[in-house]
C-alpha positions as CSV (number, residue, x, y, z in Angstrom):
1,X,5.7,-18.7,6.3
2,X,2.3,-16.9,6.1
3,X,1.8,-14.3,8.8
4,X,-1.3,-12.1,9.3
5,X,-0.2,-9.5,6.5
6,X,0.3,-12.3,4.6
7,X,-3.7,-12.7,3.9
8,X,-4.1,-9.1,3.0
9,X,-1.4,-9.1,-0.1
10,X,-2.4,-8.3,-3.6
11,X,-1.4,-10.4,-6.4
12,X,0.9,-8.3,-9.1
13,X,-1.3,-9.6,-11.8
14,X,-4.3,-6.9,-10.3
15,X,-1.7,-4.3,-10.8
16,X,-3.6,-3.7,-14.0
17,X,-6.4,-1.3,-13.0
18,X,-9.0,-3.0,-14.7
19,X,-8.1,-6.2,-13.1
20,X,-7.4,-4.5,-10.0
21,X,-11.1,-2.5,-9.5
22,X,-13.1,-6.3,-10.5
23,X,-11.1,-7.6,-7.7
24,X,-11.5,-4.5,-5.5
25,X,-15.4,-4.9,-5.8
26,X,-15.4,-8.2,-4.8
27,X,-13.4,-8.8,-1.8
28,X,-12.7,-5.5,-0.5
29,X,-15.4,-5.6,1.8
30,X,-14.4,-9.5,3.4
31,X,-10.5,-8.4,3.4
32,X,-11.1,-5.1,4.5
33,X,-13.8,-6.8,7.5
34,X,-10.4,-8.7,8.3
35,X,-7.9,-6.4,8.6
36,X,-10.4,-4.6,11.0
37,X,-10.8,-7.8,13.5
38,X,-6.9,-8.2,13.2
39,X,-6.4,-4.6,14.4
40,X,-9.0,-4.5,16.8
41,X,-8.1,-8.3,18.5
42,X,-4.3,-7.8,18.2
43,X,-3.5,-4.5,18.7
44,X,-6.8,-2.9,20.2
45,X,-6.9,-0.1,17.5
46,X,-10.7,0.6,16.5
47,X,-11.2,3.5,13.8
48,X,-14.3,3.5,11.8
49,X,-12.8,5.7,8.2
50,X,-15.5,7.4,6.4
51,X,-13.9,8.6,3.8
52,X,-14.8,11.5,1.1
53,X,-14.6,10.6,-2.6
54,X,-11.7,13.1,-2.6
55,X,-9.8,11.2,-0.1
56,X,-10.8,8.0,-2.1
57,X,-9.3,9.4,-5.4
58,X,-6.2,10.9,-3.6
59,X,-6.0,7.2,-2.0
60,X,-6.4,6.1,-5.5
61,X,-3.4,8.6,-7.0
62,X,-0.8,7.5,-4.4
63,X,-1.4,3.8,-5.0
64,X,-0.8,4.5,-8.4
65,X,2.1,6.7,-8.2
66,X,3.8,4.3,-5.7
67,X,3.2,1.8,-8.5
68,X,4.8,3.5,-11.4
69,X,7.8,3.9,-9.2
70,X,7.9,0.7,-8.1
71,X,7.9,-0.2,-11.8
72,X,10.6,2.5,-12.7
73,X,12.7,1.4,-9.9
74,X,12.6,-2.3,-11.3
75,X,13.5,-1.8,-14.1
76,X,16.3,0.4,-13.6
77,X,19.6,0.0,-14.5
78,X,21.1,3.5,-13.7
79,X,19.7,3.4,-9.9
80,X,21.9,1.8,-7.5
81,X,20.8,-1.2,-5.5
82,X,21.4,0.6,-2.1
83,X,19.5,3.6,-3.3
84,X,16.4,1.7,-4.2
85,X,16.3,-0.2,-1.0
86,X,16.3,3.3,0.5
87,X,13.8,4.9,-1.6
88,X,11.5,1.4,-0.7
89,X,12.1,1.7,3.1
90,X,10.4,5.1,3.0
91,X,7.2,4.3,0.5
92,X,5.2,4.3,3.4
93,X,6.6,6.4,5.7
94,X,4.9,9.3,7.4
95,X,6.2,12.8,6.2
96,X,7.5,13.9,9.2
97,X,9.8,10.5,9.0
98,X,10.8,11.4,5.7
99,X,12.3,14.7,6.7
100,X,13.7,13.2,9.6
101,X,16.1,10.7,7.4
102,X,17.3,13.8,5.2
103,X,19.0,15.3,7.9
């Protein structure tokens, strides 16, 4: 079943950097153009980002990071299913979430 999200996802073969930045380049811009028209049309949220190269290469670092632990978790043996479900749920979560959940 494809949904909206489902247009946006990224192959695990770009999870090589390399691979990752060539496919970056090229359709970005079209997927990125998208995601814009499917905020804006479906859930009225219009935000043009212009972001600084700092906030690009600390973009850049959590991508990554969130990668290597995706990869650690994976291939885990020691880490309990239940606990890597829970470390998953809160990848994306906001900070103040985060905290929330500890308590």
């Amino acid at each position: 079943m494809k949904t909206a999200f489902s247009y946006f996802a990224i192959s695990p073969t770009y999870l090589d950097e390399r691979k990752f930045q060539a496919w970056f380049k090229k359709y970005a811009p079209n997927k990125v153009e998208k995601l814009r028209n499917l905020l804006e049309n479906h859930r009225n949220i219009k935000w043009y980002w212009e972001l600084t190269e700092d906030q690009v290469d600390l973009r850049t670092k959590y991508y990554k990071a969130n990668i290597l632990l995706l990869e650690c978790l994976n291939t885990s043996d020691v880490v309990d299913y239940e606990v890597k479900e829970e470390i998953i749920e809160a990848l994306l979560l906001p900070i103040a979430e985060i905290k929330k959940r500890q308590r």
